[in-house]
C-alpha atoms as one frame of an Amber mdcrd trajectory, in Angstrom:
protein
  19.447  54.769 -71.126  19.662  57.639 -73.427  17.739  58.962 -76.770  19.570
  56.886 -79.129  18.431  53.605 -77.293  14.826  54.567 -77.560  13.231  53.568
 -81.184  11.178  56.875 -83.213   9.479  59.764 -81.075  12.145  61.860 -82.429
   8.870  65.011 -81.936   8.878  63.454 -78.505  12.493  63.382 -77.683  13.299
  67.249 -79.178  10.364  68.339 -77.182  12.049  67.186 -73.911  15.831  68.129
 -74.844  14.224  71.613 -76.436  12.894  72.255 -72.651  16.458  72.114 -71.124
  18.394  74.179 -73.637  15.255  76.843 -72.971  15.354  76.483 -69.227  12.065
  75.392 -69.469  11.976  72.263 -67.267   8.520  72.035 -65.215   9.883  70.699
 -61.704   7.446  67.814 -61.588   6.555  65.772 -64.649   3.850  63.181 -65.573
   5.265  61.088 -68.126   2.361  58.907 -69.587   1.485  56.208 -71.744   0.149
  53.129 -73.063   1.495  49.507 -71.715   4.633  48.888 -73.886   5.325  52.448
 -74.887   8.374  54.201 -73.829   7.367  56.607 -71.114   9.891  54.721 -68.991
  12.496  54.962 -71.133  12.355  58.554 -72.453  11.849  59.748 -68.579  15.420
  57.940 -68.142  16.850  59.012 -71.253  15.677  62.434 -69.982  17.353  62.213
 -67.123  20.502  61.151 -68.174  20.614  64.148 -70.563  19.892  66.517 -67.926
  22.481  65.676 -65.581  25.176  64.515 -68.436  28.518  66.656 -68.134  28.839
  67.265 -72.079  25.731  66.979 -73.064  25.221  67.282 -77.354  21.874  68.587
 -79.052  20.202  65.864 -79.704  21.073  63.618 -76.951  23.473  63.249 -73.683
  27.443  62.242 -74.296  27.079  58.875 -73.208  30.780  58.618 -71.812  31.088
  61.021 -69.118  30.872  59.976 -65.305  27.470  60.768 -65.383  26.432  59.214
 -68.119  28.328  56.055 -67.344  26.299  55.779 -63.560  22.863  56.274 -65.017
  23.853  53.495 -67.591  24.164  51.573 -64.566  21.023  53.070 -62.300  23.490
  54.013 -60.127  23.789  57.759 -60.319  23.777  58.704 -56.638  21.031  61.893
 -57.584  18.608  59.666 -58.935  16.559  57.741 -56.514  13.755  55.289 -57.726
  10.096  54.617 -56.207   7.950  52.003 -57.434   4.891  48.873 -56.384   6.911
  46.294 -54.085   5.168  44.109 -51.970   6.295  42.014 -48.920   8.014  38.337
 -49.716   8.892  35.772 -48.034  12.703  34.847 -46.727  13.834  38.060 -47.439
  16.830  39.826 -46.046  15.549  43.082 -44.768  13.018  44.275 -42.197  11.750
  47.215 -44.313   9.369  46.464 -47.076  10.586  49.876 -48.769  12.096  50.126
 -52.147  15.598  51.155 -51.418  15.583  47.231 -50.446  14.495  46.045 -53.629
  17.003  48.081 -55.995  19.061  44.539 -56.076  16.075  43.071 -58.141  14.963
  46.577 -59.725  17.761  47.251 -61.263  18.157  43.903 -63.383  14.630  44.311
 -64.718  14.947  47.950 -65.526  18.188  47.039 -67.697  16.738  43.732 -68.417
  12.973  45.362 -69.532  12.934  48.382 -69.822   9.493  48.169 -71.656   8.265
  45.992 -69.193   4.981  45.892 -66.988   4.019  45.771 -63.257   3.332  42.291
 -63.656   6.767  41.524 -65.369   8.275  43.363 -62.206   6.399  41.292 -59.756
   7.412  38.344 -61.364  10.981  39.676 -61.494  11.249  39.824 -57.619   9.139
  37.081 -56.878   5.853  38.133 -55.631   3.848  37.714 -58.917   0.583  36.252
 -56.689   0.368  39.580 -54.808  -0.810  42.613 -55.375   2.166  45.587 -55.300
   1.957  48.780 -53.678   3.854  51.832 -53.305   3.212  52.107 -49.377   2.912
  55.386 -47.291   6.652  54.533 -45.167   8.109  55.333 -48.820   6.844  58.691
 -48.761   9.303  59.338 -45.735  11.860  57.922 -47.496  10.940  60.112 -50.528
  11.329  63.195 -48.531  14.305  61.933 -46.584  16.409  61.567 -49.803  15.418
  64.702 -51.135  15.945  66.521 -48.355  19.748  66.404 -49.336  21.581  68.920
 -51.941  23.003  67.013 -55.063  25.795  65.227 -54.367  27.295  64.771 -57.995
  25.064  65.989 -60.421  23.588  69.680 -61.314  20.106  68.137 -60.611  18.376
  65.422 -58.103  15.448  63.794 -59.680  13.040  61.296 -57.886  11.618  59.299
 -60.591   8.034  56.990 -58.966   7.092  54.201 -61.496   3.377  53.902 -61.334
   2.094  55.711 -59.159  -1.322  54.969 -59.618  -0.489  52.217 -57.476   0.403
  54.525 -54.477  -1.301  54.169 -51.432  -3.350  56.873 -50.903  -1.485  57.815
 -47.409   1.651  57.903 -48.921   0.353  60.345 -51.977  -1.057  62.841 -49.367
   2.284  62.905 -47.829   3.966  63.820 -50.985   1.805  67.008 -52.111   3.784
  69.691 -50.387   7.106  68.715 -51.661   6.152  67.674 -55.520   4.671  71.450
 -55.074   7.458  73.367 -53.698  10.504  70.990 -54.153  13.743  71.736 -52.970
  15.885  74.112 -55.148  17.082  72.007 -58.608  14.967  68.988 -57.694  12.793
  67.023 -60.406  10.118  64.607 -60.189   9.012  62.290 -62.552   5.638  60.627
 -62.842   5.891  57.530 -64.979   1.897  56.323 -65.580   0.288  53.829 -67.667
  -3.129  55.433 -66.527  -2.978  58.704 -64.913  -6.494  59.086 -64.567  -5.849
  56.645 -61.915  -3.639  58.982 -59.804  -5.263  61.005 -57.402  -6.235  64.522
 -58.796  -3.747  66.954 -56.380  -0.587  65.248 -57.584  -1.805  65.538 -61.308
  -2.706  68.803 -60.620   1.147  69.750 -59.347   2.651  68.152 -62.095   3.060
  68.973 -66.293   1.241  65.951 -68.461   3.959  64.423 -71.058   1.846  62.640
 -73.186   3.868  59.062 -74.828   2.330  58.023 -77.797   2.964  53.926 -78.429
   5.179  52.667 -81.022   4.057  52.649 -84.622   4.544  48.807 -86.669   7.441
  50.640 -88.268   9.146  51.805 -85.095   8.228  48.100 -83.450   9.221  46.120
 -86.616  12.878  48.073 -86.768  13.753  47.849 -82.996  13.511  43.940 -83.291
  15.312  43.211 -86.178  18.242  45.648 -85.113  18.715  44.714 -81.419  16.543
  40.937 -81.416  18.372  39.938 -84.744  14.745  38.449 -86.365  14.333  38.767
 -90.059  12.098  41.544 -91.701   9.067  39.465 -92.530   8.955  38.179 -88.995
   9.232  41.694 -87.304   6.536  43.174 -89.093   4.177  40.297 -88.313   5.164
  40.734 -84.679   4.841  44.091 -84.496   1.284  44.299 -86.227   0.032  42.055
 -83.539   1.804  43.715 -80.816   0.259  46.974 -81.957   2.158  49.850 -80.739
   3.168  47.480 -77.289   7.017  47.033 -77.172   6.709  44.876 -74.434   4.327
  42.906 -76.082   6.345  42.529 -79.400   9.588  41.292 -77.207   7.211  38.603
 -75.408   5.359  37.217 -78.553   9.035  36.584 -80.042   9.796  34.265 -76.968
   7.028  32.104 -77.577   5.936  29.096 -79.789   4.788  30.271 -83.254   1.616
  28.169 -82.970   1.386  27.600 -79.448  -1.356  29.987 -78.347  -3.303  29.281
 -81.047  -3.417  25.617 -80.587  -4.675  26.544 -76.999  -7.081  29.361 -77.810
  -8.882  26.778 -80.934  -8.796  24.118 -78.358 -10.482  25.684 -75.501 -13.164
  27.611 -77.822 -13.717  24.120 -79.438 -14.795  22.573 -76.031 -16.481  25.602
 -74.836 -18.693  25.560 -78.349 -20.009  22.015 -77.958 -20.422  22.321 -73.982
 -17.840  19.782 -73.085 -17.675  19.921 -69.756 -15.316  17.251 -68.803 -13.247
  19.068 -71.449 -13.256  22.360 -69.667 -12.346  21.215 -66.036  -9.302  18.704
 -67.766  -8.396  22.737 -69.625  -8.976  24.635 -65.905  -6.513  22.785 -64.669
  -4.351  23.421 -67.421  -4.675  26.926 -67.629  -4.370  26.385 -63.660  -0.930
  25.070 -63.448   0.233  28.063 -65.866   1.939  31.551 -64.482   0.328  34.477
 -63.808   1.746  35.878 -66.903   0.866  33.036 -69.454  -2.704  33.174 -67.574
  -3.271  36.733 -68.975  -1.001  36.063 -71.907  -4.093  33.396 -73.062  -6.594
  35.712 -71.947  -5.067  38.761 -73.922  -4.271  36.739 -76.825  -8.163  35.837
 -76.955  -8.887  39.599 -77.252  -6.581  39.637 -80.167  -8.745  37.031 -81.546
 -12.039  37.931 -81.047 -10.957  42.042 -82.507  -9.747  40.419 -85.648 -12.607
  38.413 -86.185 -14.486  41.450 -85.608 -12.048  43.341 -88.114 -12.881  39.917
 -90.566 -16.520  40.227 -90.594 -16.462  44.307 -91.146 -14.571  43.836 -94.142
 -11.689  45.764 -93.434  -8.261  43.460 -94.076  -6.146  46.176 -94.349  -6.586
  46.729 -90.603  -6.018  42.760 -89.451  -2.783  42.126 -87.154  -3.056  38.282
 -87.490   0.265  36.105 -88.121   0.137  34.243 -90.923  -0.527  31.007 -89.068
  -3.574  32.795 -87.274  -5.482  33.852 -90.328  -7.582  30.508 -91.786  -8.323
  30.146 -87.884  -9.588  33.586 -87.590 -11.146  33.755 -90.514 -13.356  30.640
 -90.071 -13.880  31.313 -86.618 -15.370  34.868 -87.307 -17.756  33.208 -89.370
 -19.455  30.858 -87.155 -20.010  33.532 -84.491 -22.053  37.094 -84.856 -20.573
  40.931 -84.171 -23.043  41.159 -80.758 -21.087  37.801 -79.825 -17.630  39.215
 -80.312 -18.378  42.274 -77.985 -19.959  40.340 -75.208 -17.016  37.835 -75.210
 -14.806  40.548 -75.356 -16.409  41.789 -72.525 -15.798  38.841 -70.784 -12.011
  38.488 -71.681 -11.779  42.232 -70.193 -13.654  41.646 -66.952 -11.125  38.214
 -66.214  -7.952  39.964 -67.086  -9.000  42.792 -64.376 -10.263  40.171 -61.912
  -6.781  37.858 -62.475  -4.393  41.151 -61.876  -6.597  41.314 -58.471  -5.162
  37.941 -57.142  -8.540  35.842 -58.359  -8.840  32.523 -57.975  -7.470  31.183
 -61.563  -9.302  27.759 -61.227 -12.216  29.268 -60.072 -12.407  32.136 -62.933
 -11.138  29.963 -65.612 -14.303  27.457 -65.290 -16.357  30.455 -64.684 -15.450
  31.964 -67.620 -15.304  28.827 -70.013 -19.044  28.247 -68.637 -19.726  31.555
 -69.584 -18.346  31.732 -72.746 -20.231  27.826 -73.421 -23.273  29.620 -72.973
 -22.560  33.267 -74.946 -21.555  30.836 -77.558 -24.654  28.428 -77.717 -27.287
  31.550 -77.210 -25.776  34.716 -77.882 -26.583  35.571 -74.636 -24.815  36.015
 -71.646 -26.109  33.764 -68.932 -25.149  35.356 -66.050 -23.477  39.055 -65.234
């Protein structure tokens, strides 16, 4: 990965490059962000440019041995840390992650805007709930422990690590605060509020703004080949997510739609035999189309919201979506829209948490029956 690769934050990338050629590199670095953004990327892209044998001023050479590993995630000075959990038939004894850089890899080359739940999925443990576990602090400090074998720098680079077990964080203070001599860490957070305060407090906040529409919009038509008009409908629904944008391109036009009108339908007239028949549909579904629905919803309900304010410049609706939304967001009042967002939230958190997707779609679709009948939530 370098600069070039990574679409806009051209403030954001000079600020990083502007810190080497200064010699102003903090030795541990929290690189965070919004879902879909490129904290990832620009931490790798970093990276690369720091240990790159010729590197230029705007970005790293791209051709030198260096340059060609990291392409490749396999620069022996860079070692990775991230959520695994345990599956089954596997080929190793150690759940650690220096066992799962066969599947890590792939997805990082693959997705490199992707989530923790498009990792899980990647490996094949998308039912359970990954960890960064306290062995792999050993094996942090084991690694590290070495001098740099090619490069001028080592860097350990931990993917979410708001996801750390609390164990294994603990065991990491002394050497994120004292590490050895020209070694690097980087933080890479979707919520570093999350992360227990004496690591943030060791490390230098990189704040990653997300895409704009503009920045979305031009990274698909250049390297997913969609036209113009498409992109920029895309990317105002995706709204700043890269991830997002690169999923919504992969599905039916109309698909969600049909689904969302189609359970809201049955939920509005109380059509109970209609909502079991759906919980079993939205039952037999991944993990990732579960939240997919449940997200999309959101989407829905904020531009109704957005509808009935009177404020269409703001509306990230595709074409297709906008008689639907705009019809829906006038049977239905604002206090309505924020107490079924409210309930969209509270499922999406509850799915990621291994819930019962049978059991919380029906709960949900009863719950949403009733918000829509009274106004009222029935039940909290």
């Amino acid at each position: 990965m370098q600069f070039r690769d990574i679409p806009g934050l051209i403030e954001e990338k000079s600020r990083l490059i502007a810190s080497v050629q200064k010699n102003h590199m903090a030795h541990a670095q929290l690189f965070n962000g919004p879902e879909g953004s490129a904290n990832l990327s620009l931490a790798l892209a970093f990276i690369t440019y720091i240990n790159c044998d010729k590197p230029g001023d705007t970005d790293s050479c791209g051709a030198c041995p260096s340059c060609s590993k990291m392409a490749k995630l396999v620069h022996p000075d860079v070692t990775f840390a991230f959520p695994i959990a345990d599956i089954p038939n596997k080929d190793f004894k150690e759940v650690v992650c220096k066992n799962y850089l066969k599947w890590w890899r792939p997805f990082l080359v693959e997705q490199p805007y992707g989530n923790l739940l498009d990792w899980t999925r990647h490996f094949g443990a998308e039912s359970k709930q990954a960890i960064i576990y306290r062995e792999e602090s050993r094996q942090i400090i084991s690694a590290l422990s070495l001098k740099a074998f090619e490069g001028r720098y080592k860097a350990m680079l931990i993917w979410q690590p708001e996801k750390m077990n609390i164990q294994a964080a603990n065991a990491l203070l002394k050497i994120v605060e004292e590490p050895p001599e020209n070694t690097f860490f980087f933080f890479i957070s979707n919520n570093y509020e999350a992360i227990i305060n004496t690591i943030i407090s060791r490390t230098q906040l990189v704040s990653v703004r997300g895409f704009t529409d503009e920045e979305v919009a031009d990274y698909l038509v250049k390297t997913a080949e969609v036209d113009a008009a498409k992109a920029q409908s895309v990317a105002r629904l995706a709204a700043g997510n890269m991830n997002l944008a690169l999923s919504l391109l992969n599905e039916v036009e109309d698909e969600s739609t049909t689904i969302f009108r189609e359970w809201m339908r049955i939920c509005w007239s109380s059509d109970f035999e209609g909502m079991a028949g759906l919980t079993d549909k939205f039952n037999g579904m991944s993990k990732m189309a579960q939240r997919s629905l449940l997200e999309y919803g959101l989407t829905i309900y904020r531009e109704s919201l957005i509808v009935k304010a009177g404020e269409a410049s703001l509306q990230r609706t595709m074409p297709h979506e906008e008689e639907f939304v705009s019809k829906f967001a006038k049977s239905i009042p604002m206090s309505t829209i924020e107490l079924a967002a409210r309930l969209l939230n509270d499922s999406i958190y509850h799915l990621e948490r291994n819930a019962n997707p049978r059991i919380l779609f029906m709960d949900l679709s009863l719950q949403m029956a009733g918000l829509l009948r009274t106004g009222e939530l029935q039940y909290q």
